[in-house]
C-alpha positions in Angstrom: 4.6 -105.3 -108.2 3.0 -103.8 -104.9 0.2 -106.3 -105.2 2.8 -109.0 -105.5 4.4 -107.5 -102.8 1.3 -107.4 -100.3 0.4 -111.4 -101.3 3.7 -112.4 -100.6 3.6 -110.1 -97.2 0.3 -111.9 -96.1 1.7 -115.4 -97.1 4.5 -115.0 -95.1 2.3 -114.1 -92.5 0.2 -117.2 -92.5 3.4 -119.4 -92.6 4.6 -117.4 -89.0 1.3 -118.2 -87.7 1.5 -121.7 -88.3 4.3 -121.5 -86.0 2.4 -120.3 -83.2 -0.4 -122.3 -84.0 1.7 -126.0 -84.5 4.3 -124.4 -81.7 7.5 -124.6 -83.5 9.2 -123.7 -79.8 8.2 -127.0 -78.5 8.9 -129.1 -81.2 12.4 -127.8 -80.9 12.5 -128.4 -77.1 11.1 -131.4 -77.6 13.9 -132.3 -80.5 16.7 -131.0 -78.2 15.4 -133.8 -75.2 15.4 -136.5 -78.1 19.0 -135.7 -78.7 20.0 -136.0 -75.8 17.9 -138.9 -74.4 19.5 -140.6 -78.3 23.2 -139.9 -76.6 22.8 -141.4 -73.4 24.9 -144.4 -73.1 22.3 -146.6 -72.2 20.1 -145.5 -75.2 20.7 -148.8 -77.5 19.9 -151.0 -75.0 16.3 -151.1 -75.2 16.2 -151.5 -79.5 13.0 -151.1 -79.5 12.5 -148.0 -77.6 15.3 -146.3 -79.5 13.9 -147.1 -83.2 10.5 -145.6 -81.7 12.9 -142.7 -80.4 14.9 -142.2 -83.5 11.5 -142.1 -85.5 9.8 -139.1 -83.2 13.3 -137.0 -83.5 13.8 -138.0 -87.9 10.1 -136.8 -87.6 10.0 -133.5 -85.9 13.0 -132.6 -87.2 11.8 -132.8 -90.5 8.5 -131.1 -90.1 11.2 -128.1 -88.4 13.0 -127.7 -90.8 10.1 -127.7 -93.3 8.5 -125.0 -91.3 11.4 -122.7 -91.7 12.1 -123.5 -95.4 8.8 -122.2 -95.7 9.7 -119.2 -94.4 13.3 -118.9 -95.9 11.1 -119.7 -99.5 9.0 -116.7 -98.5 12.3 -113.9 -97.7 13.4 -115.4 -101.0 10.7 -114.7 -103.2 10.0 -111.1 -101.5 13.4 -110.4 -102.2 13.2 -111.7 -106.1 10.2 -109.4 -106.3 11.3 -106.1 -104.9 14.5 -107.1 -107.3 12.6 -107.2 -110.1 10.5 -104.2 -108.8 13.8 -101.9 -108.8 14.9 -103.2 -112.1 11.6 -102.4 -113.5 12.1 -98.8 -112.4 15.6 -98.6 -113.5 14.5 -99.8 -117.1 12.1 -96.9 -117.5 
C-alpha cells in the first residue's frame, strides 16, 4: 500500500500545481466580478453582451469546480487506500 500511497501523494501534488500554474485564485476573482457585473440591473440590457457574459462565468465556473473535484477525487482515494491499508493490517 505505501507505494499506492506515495502515487497517490505525488498526483495530488501535480493536481495543486495546476492550480498555481492555471491560477485558480483568479479565476475565482474573476468569477466573483461576473457575478456581480450578471446582477447589475442594467445587465439584460445589452443581450448580447450578457449571453457573451453568462458564457465566460458558466465557463470558469465549471473548469473551478473541476479543479477542486480533482482534488476532492484525490483526499478520497488516499483515504480509500490508507482504509484498506488498516484493514489489511487488522486482517493479519
Amino acid at each position: 500500500f505505501d507505494v499506492q500511497k506515495e502515487e497517490l501523494r505525488k498526483l495530488k501534488e501535480k493536481v495543486e500545481q495546476l492550480g498555481g500554474i492555471f491560477d485558480v485564485e483568479e479565476k475565482e476573482r474573476e468569477l466573483k466580478e461576473l457575478k456581480e457585473l450578471s446582477e447589475s440591473a442594467d445587465f439584460w440590457d445589452d443581450s448580447d453582451n450578457a449571453r457573451k457574459v453568462m458564457k465566460q462565468l458558466s465557463d470558469k465556473k465549471g473548469w473551478i469546480e473541476t479543479y477542486y473535484a480533482a482534488i476532492r477525487t484525490a483526499d478520497d482515494t488516499e483515504g480509500m487506500v490508507s482504509l484498506a491499508h488498516d484493514l489489511s493490517d487488522q486482517s493479519v
